[in-house]
C-alpha positions in Angstrom: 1.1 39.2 -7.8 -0.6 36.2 -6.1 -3.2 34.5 -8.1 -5.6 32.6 -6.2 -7.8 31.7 -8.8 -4.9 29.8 -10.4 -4.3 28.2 -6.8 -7.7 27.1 -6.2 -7.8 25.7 -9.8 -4.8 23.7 -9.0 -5.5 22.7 -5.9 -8.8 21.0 -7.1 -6.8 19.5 -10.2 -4.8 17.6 -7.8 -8.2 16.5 -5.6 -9.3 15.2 -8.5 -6.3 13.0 -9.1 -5.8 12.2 -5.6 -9.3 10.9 -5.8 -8.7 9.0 -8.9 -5.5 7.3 -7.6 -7.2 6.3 -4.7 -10.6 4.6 -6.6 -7.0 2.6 -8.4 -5.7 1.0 -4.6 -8.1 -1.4 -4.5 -6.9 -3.1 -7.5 -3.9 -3.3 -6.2 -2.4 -6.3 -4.6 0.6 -7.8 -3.1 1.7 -11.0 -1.5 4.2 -12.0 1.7 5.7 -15.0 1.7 7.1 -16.7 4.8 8.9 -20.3 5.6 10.0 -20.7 1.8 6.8 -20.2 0.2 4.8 -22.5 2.9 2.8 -19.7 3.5 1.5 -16.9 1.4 -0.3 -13.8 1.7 -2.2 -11.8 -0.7 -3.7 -8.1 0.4 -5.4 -5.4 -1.5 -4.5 -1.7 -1.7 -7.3 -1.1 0.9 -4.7 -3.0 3.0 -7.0 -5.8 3.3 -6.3 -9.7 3.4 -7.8 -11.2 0.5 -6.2 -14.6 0.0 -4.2 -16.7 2.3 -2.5 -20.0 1.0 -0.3 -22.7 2.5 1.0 -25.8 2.1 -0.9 -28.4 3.7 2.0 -30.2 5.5 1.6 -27.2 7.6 -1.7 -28.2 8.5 -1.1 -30.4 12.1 -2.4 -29.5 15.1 1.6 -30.3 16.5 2.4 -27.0 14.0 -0.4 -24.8 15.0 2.5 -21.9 16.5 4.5 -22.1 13.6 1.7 -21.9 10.9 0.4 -18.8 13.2 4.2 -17.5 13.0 4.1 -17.7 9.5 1.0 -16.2 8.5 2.0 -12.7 10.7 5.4 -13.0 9.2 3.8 -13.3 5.6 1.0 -10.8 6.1 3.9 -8.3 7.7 5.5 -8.3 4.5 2.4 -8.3 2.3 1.6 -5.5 4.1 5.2 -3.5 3.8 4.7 -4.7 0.1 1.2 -2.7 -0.6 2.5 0.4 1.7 5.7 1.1 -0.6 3.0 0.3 -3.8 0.2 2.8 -2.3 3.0 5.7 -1.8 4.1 5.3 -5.2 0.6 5.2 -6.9 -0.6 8.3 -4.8 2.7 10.1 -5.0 2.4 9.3 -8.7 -0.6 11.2 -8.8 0.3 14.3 -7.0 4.1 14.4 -8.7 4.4 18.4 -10.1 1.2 19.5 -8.2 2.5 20.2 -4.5 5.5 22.6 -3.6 9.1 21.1 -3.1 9.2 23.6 0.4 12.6 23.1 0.9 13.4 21.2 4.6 9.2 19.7 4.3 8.9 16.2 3.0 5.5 16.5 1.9 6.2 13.5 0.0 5.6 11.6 3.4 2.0 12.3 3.4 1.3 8.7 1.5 3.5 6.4 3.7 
């Protein structure tokens, strides 16, 4: 027999820890890096730029393009960086709570 009760239950346990892994992404961080460390770039889990550093050498008007260049390139892979961290923190959270429906990767929800 179905028992919604137990469903309902469950499906507010796993709102609560969805809710609690998400107050946890905006401690998270992660940097990009681009032209051998010239530039870097520091995000948060609310995929947020929170720090950008670079060497000064790249501070000329004559390298204005490639210091732009860089700082996409680095903030690109900060970003791909704090992705992969926020699917694992959330999938983390809901692991055991939803369904494995066989041919549904609800595991794609987060990323």
């Amino acid at each position: 027999m179905f028992d919604f009760m137990n469903m309902m239950n469950k499906v507010k346990e796993a709102q609560a820890k969805i809710k609690e892994a998400q107050g946890r992404l905006v401690h998270l961080t992660a940097e990009g890096e681009s032209g051998a460390g010239m530039v870097k770039v520091t995000v948060n889990g609310e995929r947020k730029v929170i720090k950008i550093e670079m060497d000064e050498s790249l501070i000329t008007p004559q390298d204005k393009e490639m210091l732009s260049d860089l700082i996409v390139a680095a903030t690109n892979i900060a970003m791909e960086r704090i992705d992969a961290k926020i699917k694992a923190e959330m999938k983390a959270a809901t692991e055991g709570m939803i369904p494995n429906i066989p041919g549904m990767d609800l595991g794609g929800m987060f990323g």
